[in-house]
Biotite code that builds the C-alpha atoms (Angstrom):
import biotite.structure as struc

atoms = struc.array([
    struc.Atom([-7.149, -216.023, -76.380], chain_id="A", res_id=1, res_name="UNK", atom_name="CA", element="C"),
    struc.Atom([-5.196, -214.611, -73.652], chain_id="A", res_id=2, res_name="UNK", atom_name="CA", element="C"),
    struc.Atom([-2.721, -212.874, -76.181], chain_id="A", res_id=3, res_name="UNK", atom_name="CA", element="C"),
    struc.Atom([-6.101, -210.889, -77.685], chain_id="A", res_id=4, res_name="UNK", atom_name="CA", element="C"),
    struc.Atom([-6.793, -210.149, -74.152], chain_id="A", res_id=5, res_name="UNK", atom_name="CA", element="C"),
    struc.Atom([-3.856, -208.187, -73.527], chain_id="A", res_id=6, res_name="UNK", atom_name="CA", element="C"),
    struc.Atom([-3.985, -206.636, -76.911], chain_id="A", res_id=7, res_name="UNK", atom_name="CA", element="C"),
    struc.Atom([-6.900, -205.831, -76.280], chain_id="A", res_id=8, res_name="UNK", atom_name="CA", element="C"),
    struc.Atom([-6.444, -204.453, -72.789], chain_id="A", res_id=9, res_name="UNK", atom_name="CA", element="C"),
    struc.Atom([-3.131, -202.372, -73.674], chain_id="A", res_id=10, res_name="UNK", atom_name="CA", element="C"),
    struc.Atom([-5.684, -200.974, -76.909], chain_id="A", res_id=11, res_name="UNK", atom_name="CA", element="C"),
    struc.Atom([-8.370, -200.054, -74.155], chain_id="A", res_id=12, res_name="UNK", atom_name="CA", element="C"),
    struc.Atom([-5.885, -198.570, -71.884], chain_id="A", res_id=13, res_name="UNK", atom_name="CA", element="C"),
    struc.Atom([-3.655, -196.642, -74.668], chain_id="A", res_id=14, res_name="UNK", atom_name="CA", element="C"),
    struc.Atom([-7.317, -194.889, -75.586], chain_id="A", res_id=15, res_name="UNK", atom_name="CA", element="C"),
    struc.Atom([-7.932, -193.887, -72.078], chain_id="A", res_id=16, res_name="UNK", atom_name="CA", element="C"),
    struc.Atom([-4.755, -192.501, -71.772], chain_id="A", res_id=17, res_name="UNK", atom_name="CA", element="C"),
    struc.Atom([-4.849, -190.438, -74.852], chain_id="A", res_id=18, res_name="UNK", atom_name="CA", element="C"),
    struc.Atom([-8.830, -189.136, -74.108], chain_id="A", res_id=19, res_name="UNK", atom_name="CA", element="C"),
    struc.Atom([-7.372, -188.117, -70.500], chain_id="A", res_id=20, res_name="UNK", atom_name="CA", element="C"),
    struc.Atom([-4.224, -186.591, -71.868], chain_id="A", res_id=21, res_name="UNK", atom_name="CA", element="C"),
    struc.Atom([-5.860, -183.988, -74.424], chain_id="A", res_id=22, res_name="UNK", atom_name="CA", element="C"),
    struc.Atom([-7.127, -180.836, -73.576], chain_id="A", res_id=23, res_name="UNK", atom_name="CA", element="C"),
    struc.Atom([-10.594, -180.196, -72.410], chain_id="A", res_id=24, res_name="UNK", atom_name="CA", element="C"),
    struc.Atom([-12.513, -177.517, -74.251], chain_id="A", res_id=25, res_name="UNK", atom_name="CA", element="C"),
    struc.Atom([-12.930, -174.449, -72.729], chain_id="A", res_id=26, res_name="UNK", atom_name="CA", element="C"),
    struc.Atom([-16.018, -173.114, -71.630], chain_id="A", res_id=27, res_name="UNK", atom_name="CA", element="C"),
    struc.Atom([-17.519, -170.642, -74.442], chain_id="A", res_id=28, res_name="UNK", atom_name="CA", element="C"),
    struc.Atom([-17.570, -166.940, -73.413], chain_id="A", res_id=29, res_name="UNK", atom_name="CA", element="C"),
    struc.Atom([-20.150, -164.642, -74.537], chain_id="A", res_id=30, res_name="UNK", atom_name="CA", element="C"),
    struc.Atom([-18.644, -162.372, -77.228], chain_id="A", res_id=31, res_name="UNK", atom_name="CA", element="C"),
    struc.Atom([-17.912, -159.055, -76.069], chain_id="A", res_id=32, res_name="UNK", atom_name="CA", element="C"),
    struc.Atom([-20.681, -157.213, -77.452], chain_id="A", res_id=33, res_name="UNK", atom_name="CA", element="C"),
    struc.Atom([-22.852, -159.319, -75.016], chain_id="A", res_id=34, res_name="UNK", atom_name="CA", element="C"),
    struc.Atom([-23.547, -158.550, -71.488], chain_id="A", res_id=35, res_name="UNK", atom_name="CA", element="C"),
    struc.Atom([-23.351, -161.334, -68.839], chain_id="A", res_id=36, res_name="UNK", atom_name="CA", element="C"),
    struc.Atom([-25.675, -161.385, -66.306], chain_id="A", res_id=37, res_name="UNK", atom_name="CA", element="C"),
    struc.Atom([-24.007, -160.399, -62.815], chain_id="A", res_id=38, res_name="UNK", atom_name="CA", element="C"),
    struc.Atom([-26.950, -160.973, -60.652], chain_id="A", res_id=39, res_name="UNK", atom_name="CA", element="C"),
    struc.Atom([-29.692, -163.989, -61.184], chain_id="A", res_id=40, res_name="UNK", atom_name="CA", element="C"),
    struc.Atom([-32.126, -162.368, -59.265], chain_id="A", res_id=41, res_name="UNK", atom_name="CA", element="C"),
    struc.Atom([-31.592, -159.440, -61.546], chain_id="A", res_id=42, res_name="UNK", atom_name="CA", element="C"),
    struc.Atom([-33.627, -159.779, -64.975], chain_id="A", res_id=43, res_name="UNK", atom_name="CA", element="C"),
    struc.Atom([-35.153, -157.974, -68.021], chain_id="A", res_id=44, res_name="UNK", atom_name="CA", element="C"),
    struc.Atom([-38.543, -159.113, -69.838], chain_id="A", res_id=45, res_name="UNK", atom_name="CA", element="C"),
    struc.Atom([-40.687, -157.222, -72.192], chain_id="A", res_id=46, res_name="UNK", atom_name="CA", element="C"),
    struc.Atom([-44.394, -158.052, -72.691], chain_id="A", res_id=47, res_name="UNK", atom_name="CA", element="C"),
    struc.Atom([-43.885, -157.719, -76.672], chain_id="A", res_id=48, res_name="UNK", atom_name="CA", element="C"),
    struc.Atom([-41.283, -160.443, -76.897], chain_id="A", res_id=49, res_name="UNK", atom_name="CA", element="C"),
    struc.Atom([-39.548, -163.324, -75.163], chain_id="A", res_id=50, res_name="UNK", atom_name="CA", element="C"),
    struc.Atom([-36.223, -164.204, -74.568], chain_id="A", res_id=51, res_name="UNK", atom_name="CA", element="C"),
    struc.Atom([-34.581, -165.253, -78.310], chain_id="A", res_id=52, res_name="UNK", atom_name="CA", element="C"),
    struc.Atom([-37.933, -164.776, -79.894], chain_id="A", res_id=53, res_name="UNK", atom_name="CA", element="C"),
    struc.Atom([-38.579, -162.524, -82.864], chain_id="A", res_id=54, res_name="UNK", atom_name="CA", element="C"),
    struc.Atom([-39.404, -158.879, -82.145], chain_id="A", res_id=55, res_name="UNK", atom_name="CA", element="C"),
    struc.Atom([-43.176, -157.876, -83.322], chain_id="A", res_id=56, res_name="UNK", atom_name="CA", element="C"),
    struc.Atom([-42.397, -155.402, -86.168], chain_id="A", res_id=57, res_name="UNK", atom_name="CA", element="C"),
    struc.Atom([-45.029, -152.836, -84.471], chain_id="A", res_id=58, res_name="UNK", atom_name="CA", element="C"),
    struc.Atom([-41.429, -152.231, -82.465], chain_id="A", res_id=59, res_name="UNK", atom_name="CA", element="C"),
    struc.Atom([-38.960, -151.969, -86.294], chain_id="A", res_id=60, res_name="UNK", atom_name="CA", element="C"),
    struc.Atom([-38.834, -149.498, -88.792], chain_id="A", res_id=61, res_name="UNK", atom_name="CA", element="C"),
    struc.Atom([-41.549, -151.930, -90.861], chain_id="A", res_id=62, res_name="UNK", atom_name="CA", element="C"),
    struc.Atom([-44.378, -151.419, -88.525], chain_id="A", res_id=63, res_name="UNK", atom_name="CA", element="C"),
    struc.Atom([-44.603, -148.402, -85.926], chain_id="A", res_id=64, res_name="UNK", atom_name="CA", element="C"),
    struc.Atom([-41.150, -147.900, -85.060], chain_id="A", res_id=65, res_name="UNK", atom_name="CA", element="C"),
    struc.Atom([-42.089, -147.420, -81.351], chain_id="A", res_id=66, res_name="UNK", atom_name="CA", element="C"),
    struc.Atom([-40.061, -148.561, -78.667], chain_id="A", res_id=67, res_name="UNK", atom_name="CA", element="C"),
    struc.Atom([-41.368, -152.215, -76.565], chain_id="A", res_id=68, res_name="UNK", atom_name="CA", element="C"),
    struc.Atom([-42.472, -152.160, -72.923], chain_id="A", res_id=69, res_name="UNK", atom_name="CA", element="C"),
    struc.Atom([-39.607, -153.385, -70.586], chain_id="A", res_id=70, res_name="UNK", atom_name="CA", element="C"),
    struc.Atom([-39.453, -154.832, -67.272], chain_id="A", res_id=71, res_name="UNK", atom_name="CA", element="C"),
    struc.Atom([-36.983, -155.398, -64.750], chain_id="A", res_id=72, res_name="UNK", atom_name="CA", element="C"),
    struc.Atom([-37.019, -157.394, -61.283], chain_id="A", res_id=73, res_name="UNK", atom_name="CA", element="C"),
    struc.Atom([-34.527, -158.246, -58.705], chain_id="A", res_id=74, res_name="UNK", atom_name="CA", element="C"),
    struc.Atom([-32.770, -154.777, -58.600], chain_id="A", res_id=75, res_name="UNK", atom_name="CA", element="C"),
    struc.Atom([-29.750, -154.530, -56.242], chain_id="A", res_id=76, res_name="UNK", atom_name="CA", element="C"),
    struc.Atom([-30.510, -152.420, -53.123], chain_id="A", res_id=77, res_name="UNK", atom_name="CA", element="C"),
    struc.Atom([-27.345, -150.656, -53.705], chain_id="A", res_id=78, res_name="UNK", atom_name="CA", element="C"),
    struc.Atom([-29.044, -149.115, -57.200], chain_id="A", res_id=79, res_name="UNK", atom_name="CA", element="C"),
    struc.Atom([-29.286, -145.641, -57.318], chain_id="A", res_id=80, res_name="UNK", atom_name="CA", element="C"),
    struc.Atom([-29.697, -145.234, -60.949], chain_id="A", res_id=81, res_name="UNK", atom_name="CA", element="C"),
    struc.Atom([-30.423, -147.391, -64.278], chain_id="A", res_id=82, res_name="UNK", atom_name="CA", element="C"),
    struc.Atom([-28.912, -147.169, -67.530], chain_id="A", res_id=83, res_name="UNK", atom_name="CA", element="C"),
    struc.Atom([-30.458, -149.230, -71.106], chain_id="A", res_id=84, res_name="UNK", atom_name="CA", element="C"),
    struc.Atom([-28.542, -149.742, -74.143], chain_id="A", res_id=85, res_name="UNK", atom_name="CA", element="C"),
    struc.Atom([-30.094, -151.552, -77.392], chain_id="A", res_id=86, res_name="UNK", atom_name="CA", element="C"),
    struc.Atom([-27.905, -152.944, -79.869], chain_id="A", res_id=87, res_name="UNK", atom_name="CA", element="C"),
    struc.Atom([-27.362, -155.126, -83.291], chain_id="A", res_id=88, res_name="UNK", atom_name="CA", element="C"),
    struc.Atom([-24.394, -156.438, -83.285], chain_id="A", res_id=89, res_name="UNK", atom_name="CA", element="C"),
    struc.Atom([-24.869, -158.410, -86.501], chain_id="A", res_id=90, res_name="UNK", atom_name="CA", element="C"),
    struc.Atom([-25.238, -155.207, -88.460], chain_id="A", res_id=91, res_name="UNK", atom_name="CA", element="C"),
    struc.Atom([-23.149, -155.119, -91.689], chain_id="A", res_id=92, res_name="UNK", atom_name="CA", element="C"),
    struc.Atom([-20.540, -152.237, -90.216], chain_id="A", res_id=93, res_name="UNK", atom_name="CA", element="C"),
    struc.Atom([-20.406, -153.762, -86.920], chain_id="A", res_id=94, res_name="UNK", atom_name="CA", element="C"),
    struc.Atom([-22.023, -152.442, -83.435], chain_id="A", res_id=95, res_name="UNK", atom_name="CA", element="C"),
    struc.Atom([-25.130, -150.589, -84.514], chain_id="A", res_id=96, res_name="UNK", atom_name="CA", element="C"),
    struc.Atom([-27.081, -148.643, -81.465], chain_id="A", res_id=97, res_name="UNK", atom_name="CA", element="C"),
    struc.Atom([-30.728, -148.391, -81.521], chain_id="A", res_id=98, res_name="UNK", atom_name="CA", element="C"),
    struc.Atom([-31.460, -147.300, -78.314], chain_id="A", res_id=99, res_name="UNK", atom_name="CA", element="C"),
    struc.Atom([-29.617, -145.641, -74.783], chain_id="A", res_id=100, res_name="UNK", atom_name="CA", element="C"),
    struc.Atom([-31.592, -144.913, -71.792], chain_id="A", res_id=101, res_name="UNK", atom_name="CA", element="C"),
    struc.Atom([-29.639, -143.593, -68.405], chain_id="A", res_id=102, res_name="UNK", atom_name="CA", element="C"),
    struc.Atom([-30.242, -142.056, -65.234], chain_id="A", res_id=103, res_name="UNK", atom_name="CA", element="C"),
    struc.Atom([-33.236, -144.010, -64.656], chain_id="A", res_id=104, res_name="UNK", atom_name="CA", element="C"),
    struc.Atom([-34.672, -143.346, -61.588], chain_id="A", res_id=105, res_name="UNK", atom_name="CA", element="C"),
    struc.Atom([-33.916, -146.455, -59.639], chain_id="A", res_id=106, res_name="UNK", atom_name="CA", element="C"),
    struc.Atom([-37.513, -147.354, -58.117], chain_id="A", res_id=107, res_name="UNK", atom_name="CA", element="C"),
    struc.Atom([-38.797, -147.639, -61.503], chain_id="A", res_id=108, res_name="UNK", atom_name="CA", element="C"),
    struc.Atom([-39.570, -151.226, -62.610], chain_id="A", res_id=109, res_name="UNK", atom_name="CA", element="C"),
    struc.Atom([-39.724, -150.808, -66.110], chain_id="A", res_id=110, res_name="UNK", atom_name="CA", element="C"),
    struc.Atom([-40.860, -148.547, -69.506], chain_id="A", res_id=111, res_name="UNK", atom_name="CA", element="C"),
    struc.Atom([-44.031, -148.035, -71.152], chain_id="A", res_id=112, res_name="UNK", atom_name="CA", element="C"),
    struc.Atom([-44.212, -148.777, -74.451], chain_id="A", res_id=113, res_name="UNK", atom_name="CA", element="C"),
    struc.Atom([-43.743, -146.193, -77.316], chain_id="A", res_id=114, res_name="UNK", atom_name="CA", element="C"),
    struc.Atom([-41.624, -143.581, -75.251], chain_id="A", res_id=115, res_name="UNK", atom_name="CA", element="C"),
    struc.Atom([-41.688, -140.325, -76.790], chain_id="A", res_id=116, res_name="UNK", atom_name="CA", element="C"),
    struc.Atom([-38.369, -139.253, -78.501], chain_id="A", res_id=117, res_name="UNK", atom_name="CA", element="C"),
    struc.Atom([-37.316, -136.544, -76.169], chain_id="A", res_id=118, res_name="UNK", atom_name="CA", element="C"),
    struc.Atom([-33.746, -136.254, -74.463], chain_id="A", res_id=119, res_name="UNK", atom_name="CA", element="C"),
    struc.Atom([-35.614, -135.752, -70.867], chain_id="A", res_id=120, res_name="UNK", atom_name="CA", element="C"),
    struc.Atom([-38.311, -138.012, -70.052], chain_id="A", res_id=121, res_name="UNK", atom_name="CA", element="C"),
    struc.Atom([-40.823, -137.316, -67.325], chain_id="A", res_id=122, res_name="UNK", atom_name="CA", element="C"),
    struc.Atom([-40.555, -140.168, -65.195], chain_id="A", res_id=123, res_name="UNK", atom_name="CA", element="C"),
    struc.Atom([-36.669, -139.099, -64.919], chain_id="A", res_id=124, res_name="UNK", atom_name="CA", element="C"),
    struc.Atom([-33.560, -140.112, -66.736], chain_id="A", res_id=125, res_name="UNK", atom_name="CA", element="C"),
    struc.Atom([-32.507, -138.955, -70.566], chain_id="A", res_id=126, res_name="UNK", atom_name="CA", element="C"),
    struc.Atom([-31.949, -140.615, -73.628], chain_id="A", res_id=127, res_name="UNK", atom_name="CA", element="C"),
    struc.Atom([-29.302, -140.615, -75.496], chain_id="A", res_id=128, res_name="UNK", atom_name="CA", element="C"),
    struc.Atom([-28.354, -140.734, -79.488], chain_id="A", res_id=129, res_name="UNK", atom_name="CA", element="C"),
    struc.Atom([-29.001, -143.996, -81.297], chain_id="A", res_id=130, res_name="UNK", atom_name="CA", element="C"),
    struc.Atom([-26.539, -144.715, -84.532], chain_id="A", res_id=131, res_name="UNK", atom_name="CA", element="C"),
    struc.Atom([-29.467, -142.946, -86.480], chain_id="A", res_id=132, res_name="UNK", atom_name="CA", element="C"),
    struc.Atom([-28.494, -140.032, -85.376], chain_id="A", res_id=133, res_name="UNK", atom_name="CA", element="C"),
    struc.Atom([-31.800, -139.325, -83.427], chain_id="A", res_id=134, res_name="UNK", atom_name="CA", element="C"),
    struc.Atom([-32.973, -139.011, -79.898], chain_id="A", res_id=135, res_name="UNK", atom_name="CA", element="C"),
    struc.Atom([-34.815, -141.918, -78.601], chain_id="A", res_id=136, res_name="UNK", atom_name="CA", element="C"),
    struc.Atom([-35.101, -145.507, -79.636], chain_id="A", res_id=137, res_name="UNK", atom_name="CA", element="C"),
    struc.Atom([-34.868, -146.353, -83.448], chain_id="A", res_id=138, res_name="UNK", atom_name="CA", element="C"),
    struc.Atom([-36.170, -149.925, -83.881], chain_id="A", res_id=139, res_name="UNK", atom_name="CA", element="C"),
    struc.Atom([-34.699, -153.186, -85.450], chain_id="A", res_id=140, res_name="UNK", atom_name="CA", element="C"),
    struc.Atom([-33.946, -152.443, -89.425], chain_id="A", res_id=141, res_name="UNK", atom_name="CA", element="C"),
    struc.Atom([-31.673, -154.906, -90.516], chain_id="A", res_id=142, res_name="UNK", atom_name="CA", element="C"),
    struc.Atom([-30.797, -154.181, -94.166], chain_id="A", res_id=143, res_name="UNK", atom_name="CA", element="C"),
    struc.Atom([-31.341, -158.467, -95.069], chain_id="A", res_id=144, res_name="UNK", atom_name="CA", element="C"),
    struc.Atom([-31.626, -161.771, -92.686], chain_id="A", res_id=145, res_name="UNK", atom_name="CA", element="C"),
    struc.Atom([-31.908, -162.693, -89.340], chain_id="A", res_id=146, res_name="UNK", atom_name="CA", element="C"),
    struc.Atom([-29.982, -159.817, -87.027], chain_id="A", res_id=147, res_name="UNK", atom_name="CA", element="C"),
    struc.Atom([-30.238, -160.043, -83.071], chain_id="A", res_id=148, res_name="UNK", atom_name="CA", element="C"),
    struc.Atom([-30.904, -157.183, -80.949], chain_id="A", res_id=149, res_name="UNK", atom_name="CA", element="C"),
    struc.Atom([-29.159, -157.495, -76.931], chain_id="A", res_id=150, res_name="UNK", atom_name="CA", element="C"),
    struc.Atom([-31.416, -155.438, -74.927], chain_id="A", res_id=151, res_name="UNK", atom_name="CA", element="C"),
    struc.Atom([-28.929, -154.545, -71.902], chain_id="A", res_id=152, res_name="UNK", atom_name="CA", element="C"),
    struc.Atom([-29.967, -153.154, -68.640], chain_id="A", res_id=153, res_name="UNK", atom_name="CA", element="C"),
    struc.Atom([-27.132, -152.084, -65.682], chain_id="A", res_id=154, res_name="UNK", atom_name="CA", element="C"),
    struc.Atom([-28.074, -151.055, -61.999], chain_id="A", res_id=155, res_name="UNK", atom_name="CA", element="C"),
    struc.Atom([-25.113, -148.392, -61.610], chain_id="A", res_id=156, res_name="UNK", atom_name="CA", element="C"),
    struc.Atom([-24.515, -147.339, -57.956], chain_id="A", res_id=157, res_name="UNK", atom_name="CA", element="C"),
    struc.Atom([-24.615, -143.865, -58.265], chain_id="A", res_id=158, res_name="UNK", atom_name="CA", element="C"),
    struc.Atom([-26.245, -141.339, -61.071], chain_id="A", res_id=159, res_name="UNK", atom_name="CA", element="C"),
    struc.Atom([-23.888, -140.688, -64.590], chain_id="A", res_id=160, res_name="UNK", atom_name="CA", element="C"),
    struc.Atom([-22.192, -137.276, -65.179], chain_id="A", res_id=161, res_name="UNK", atom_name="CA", element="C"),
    struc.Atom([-23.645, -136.685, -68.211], chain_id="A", res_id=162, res_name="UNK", atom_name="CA", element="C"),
    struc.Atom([-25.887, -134.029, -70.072], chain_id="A", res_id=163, res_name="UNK", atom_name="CA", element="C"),
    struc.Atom([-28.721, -135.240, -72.112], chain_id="A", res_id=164, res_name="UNK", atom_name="CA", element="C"),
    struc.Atom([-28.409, -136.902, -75.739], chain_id="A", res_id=165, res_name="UNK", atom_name="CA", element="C"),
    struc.Atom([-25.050, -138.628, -74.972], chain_id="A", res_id=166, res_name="UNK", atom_name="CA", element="C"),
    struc.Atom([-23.508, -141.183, -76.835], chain_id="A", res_id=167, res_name="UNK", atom_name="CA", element="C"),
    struc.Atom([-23.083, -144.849, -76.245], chain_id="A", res_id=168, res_name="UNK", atom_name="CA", element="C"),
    struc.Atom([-19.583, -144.889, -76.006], chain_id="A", res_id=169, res_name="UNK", atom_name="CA", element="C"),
    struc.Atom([-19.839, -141.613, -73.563], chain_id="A", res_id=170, res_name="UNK", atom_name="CA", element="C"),
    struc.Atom([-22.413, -143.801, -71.411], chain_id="A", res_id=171, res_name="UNK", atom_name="CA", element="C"),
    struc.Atom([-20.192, -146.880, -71.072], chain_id="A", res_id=172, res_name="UNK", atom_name="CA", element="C"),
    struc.Atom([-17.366, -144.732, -70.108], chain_id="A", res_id=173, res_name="UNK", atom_name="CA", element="C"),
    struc.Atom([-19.179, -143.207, -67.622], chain_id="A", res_id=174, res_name="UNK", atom_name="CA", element="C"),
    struc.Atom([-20.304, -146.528, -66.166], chain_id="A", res_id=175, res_name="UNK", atom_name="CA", element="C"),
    struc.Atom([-17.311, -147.451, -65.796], chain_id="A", res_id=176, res_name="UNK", atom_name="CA", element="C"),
    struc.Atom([-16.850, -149.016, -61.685], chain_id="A", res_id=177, res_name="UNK", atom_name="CA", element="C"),
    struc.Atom([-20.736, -147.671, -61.139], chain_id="A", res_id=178, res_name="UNK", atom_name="CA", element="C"),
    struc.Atom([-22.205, -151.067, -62.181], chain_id="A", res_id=179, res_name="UNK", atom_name="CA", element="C"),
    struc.Atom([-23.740, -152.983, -59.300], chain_id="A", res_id=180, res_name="UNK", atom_name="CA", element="C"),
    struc.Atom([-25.533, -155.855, -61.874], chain_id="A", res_id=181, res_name="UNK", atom_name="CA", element="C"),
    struc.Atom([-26.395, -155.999, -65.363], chain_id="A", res_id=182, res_name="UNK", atom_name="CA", element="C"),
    struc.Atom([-28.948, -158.398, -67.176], chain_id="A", res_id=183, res_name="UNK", atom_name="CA", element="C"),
    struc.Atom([-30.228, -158.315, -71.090], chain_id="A", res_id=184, res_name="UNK", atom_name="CA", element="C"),
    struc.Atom([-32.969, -159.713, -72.854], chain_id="A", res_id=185, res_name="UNK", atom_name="CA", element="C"),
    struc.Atom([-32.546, -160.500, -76.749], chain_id="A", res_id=186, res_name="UNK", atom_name="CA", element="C"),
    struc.Atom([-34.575, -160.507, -79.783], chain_id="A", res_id=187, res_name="UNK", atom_name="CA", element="C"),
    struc.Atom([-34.490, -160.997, -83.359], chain_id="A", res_id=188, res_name="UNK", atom_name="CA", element="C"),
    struc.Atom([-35.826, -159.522, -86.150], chain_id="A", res_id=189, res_name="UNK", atom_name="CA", element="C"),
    struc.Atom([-35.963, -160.860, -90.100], chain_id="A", res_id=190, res_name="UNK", atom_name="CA", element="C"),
    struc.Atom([-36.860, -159.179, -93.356], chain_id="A", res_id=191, res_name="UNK", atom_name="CA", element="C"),
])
């Protein structure tokens, strides 16, 4: 009996040794096509859709095609301007844009729905080009399946050097050391 003990008790400790010994999973990181949220206080919400919910299709190129009503709370004080970019990044050639917004006016707390497609809007800011090669927002479309679409939002410190109609890539250069906080909201659309 004692000899089964100390098997036993050498089997129990050799187990906890080896459990202790091996690596500990990392924590998962949010791919790179994903914004993390800098600020908690610092969020986006849309009355059309929750977070990870599916999109109504009023808002993709199946219904209306008009762009969703967004909302944002806990802005930085240090905001002077806001900048929105949509994207799929589950479309079959990669990154697809739906939607840039920038030089937001920064006391605005959110967008109507079904902004018109015009570079200059009236409240202030611009839109850019979408991957449809249009002004404006071009909603979800995915081609088959379940595609997400990463609704990002950035408080920038200071208004972007840019003409109307620019590019997504010419936005996120130009944010580049102007963002204060960021935050997205995501939604999904399937046909």
């Amino acid at each position: 009996m004692r000899k089964c003990l100390r098997i036993l008790s050498f089997a129990v400790l050799t187990l906890f040794i080896n459990c202790a010994s091996r690596p500990q999973p990392v924590a998962q990181l949010p791919p790179a096509n994903q914004s993390t949220q800098k600020n908690p206080e610092f969020k986006l919400t849309s009355a059309a859709f929750k977070e990870g919910q599916p999109i109504p299709s009023i808002y993709t190129c199946d219904g209306v095609n008009v762009s969703p009503p967004l909302e944002w709370s806990g802005l930085p004080k240090s905001a002077r301007a806001i900048a929105i970019i949509a994207d799929d990044p589950d479309a079959p050639g990669g990154m697809w844009v739906h939607w840039v917004l920038y030089n937001l006016p920064a006391a605005n707390i959110g967008l109507v729905e079904n902004l018109p497609a015009t570079e200059k809007l009236v409240a202030g800011g611009f839109q850019g080009k979408n991957d449809f090669e249009k002004i404006g927002y071009g909603g979800p479309c995915p081609p088959s399946g379940t595609h997400r679409y990463f609704f990002k939002i950035y408080a920038l410190d200071a208004e972007l050097s840019l003409n109307a109609g620019a590019t997504k890539a010419e936005v996120e250069k130009a944010m580049e050391g102007h963002i204060v906080s960021q935050a997205q909201l995501m939604g999904t659309y399937k046909r």
